[in-house]
C-alpha positions as CSV (number, residue, x, y, z in Angstrom):
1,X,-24.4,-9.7,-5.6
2,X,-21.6,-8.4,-7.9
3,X,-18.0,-9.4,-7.1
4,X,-17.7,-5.6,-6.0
5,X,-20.5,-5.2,-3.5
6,X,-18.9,-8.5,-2.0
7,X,-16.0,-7.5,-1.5
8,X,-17.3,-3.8,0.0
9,X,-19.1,-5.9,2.6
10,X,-16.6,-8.1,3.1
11,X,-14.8,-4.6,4.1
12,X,-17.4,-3.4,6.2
13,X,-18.0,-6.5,8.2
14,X,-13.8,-6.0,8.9
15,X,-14.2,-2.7,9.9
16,X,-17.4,-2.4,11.9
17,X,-16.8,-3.7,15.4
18,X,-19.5,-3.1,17.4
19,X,-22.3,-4.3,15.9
20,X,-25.6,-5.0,18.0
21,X,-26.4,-9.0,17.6
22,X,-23.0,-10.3,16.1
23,X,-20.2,-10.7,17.8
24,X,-16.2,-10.4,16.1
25,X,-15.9,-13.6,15.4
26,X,-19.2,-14.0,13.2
27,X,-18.0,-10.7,11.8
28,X,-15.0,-12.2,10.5
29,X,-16.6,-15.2,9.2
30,X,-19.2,-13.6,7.5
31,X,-16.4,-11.1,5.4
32,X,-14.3,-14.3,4.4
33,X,-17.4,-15.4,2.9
34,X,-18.2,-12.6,1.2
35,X,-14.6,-12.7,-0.4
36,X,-15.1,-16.4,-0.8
37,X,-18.0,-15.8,-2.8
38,X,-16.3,-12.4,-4.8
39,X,-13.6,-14.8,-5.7
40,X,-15.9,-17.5,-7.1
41,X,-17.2,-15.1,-9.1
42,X,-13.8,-14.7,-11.2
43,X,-13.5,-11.0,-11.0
44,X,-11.6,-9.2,-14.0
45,X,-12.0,-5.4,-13.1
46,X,-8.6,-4.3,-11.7
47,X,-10.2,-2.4,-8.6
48,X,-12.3,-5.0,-7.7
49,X,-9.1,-7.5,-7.7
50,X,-6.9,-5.0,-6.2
51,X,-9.7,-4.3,-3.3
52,X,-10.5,-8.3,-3.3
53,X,-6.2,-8.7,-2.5
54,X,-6.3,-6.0,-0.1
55,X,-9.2,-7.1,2.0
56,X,-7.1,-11.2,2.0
57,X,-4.2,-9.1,3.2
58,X,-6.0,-7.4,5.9
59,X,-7.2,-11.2,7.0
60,X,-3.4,-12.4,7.0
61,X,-3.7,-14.7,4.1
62,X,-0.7,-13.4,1.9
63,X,-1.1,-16.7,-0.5
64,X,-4.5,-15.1,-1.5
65,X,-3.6,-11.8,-2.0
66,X,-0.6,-13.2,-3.9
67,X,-3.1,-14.8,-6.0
68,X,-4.8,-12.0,-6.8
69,X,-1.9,-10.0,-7.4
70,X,-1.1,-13.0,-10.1
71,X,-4.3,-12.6,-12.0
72,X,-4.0,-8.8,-12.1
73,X,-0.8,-9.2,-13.3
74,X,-2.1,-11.8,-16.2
75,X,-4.8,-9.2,-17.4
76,X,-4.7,-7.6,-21.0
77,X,-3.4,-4.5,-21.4
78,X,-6.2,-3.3,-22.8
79,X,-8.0,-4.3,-19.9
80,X,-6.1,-2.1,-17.9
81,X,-6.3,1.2,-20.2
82,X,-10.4,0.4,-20.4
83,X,-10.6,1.0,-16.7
84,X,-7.7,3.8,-16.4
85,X,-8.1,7.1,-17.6
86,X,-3.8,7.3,-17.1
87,X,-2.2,3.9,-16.8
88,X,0.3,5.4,-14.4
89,X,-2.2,5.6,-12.2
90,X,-2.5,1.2,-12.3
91,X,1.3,1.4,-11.8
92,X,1.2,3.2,-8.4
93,X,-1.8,1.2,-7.3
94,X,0.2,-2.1,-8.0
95,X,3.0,-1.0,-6.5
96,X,1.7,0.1,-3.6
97,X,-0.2,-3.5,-3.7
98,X,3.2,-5.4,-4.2
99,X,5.1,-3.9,-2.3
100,X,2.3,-3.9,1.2
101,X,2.6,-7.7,0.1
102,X,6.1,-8.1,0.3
103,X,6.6,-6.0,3.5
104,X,3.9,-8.5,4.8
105,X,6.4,-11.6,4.0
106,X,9.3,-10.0,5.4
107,X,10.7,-9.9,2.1
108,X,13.3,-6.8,2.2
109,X,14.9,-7.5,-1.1
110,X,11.3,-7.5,-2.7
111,X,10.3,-4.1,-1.6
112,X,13.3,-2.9,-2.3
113,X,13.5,-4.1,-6.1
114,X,9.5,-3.0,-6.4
115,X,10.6,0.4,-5.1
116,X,13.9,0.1,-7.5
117,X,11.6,-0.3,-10.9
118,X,8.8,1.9,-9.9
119,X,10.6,5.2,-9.2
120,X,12.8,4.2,-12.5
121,X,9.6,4.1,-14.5
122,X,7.4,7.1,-13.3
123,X,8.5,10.5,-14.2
124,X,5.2,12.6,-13.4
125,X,5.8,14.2,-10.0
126,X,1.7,13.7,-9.0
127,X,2.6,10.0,-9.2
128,X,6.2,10.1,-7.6
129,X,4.3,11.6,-4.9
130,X,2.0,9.0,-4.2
131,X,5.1,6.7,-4.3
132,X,8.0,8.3,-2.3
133,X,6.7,8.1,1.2
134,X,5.8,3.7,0.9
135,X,9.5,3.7,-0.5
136,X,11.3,4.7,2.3
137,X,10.6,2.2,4.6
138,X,11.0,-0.2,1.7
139,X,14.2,1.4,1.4
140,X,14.8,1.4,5.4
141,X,13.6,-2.2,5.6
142,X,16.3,-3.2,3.1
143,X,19.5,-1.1,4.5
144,X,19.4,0.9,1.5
145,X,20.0,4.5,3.8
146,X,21.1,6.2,1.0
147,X,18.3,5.6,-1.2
148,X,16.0,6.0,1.5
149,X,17.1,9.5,2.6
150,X,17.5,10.6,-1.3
151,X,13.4,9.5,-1.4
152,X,12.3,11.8,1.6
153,X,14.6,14.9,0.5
154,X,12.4,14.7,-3.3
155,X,8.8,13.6,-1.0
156,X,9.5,16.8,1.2
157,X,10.3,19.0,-1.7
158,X,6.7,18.0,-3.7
159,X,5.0,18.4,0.0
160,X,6.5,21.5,0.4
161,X,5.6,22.7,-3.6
162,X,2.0,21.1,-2.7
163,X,1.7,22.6,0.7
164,X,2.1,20.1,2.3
165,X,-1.0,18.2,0.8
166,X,-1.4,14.0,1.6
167,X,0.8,13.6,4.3
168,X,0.1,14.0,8.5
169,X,2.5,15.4,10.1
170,X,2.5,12.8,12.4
171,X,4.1,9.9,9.5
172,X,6.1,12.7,7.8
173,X,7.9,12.8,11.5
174,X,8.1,8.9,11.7
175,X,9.8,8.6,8.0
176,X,12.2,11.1,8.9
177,X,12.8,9.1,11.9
178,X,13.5,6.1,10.2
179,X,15.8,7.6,7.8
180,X,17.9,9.1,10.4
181,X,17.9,5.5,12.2
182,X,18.9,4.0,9.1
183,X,21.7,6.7,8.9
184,X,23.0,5.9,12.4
185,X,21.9,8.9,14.0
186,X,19.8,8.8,16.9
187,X,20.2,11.9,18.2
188,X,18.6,13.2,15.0
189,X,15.2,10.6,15.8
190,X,14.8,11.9,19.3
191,X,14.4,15.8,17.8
192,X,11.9,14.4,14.7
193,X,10.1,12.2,17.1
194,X,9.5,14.2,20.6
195,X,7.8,17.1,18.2
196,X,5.5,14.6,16.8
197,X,4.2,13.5,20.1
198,X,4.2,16.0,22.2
């Protein structure tokens, strides 16, 4: 099997609880193998490492995503631009990546210099789009209110120019939550919040 198909069952052996004549455990154990074996095979497609960190993440073991996140890193640019039609797209998807990974270590001062470079670089609203809403709690995380709230003030402008598109309205509440905690105002988090549950 390819190193992709590995590590899609690896996923769907994570995911799939419930099924008849395995129990979680052998679930588990039979998805690290899979991305035991994906990893043997010394993967170079971009997805397939980004989806082979993910799926280490999702198992706890940050060193191995890390790892993966290393390689990536270490790949030719060309490499890259073979297997994205816009490298800007490759930028969000190794922040988002990076930045999952640092939040993972506790690492407030990581996610907060990710988030620092990555809205310096990208200028194309489609892509500061996708990258606003995991900045704020990077932002949050690192007592960076300011930054945080300037974030969620440009993410609900493109919403609202977009309709609204990608986001519940369910997390939209919960960020502006958090930005009004990390402003000191709690008041503010009771009105976003009871809305959002109610």
């Amino acid at each position: 099997a390819s190193a992709e198909a590995l590590v899609r069952r690896a996923g769907f052996y994570r995911e799939a609880a419930g099924l008849p004549g395995i129990s979680a455990a052998e679930r588990i154990a039979s998805a690290r193998k899979d991305l035991e074996a994906a990893d043997a095979l010394k993967p170079q497609a971009p997805r397939v490492l980004y989806s082979l960190g993910a799926e280490w993440m999702m198992h706890g073991e940050l060193d191995r995503a890390a790892a993966e996140l290393e390689v990536l890193d270490g790949l030719p640019k060309e490499t890259i631009e073979e297997h994205f039609f816009d490298v800007q797209e490759w930028t969000v998807l190794r922040f988002l990546f990076a930045s999952e990974l640092a939040t993972r270590r506790g690492n407030a001062a990581e996610g907060v210099a990710l988030a620092d470079a990555v809205l310096a670089e990208m200028r194309e609203k489609r892509f500061r789009a996708q990258i606003l809403g995991p900045a704020i709690p990077l932002y949050v995380a690192g007592g960076k209110a300011v930054e945080a709230r300037r974030c969620l003030d440009e993410y609900e402008g493109l919403l609202r120019a977009e309709a609204g598109a990608g986001e519940s309205p369910q997390r939209l509440a919960w960020l502006r939550a958090i930005v009004a905690a990390a402003e000191q105002k709690p008041y503010v988090v009771i009105d976003t919040l009871v809305p959002a549950v109610s």
